[in-house]
C-alpha positions as CSV (number, residue, x, y, z in Angstrom):
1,X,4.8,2.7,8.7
2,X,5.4,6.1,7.1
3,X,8.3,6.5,8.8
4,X,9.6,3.3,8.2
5,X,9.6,4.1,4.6
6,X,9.9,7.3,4.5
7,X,13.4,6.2,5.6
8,X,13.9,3.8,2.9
9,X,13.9,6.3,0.0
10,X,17.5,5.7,-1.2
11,X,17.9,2.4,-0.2
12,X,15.6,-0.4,-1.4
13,X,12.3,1.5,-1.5
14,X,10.3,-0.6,-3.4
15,X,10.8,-3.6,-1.2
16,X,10.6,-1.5,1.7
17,X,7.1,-0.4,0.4
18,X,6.0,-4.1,-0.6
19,X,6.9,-5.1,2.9
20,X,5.0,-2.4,4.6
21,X,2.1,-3.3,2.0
22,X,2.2,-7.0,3.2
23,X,2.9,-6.5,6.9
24,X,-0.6,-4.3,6.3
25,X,-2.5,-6.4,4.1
26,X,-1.8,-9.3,6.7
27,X,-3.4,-7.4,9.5
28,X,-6.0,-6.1,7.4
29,X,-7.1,-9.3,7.1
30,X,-6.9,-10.3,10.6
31,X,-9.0,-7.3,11.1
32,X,-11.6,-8.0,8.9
33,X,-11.8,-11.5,10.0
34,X,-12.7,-10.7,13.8
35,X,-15.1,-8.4,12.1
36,X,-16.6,-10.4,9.7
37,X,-20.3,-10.3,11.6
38,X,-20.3,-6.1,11.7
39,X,-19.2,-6.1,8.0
40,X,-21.9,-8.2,7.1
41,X,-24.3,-7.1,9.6
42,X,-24.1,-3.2,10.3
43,X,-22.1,-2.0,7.3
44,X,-24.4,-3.7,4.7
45,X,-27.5,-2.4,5.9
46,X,-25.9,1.4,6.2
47,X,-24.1,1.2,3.0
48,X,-20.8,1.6,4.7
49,X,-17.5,0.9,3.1
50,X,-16.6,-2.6,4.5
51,X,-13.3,-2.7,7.1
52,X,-10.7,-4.4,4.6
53,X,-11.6,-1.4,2.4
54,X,-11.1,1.1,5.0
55,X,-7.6,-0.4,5.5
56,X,-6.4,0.2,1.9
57,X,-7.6,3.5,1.6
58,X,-6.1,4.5,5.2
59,X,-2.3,2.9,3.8
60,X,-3.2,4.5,0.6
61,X,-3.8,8.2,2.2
62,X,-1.1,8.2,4.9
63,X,1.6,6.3,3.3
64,X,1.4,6.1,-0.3
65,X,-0.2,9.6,-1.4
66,X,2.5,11.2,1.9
67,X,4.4,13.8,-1.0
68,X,7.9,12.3,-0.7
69,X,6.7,9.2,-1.3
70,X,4.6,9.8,-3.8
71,X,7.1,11.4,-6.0
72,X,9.6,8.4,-5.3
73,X,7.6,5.8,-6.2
74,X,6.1,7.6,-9.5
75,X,9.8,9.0,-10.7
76,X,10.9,5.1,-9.3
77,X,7.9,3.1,-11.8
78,X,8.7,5.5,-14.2
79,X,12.5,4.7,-14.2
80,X,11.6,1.2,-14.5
81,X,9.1,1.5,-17.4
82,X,11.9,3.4,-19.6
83,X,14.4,0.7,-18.8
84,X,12.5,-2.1,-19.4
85,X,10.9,-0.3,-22.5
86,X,15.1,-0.1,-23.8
87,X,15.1,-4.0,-23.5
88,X,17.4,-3.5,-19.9
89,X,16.3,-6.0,-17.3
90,X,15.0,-4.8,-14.4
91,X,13.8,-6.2,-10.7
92,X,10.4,-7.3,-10.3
């Protein structure tokens, strides 16, 4: 998935990203659905952090904290902001 948009940097990042986010979300889910009995059995009762939440934080460490990622998106949100803050419209 890193790769993926690691790739994507100079061309459509940010959809690139909120694909990747999506496609990971969706199996997150999936995940923590087949799951469901351990989450509310063994990772309660050892005060665990529950699977979906694992998920996040994984995409979150290797994809969106990965440096040149990182610095696109931030310098990319922070493009946006100063447009949109000059009354320029901008994608959503």
């Amino acid at each position: 998935v890193r790769e993926y948009v690691t790739d994507s940097l100079n061309n459509s990042f940010l959809a690139t990203l909120n694909c990747a986010w999506n496609d990971h979300r969706t199996a997150m889910i999936m995940i923590r659905d087949i799951l469901m009995y351990m989450d509310r059995v063994y990772v309660s009762g050892q005060k665990l952090e529950p699977v979906f939440n694992l998920g996040v934080i994984l995409f979150r460490d290797n994809v969106v904290r990965y440096s040149s990622i990182r610095d696109h998106l931030r310098q990319t949100l922070l493009d946006m902001v100063a447009k949109e803050r000059r009354g320029e419209l901008i994608e959503k």
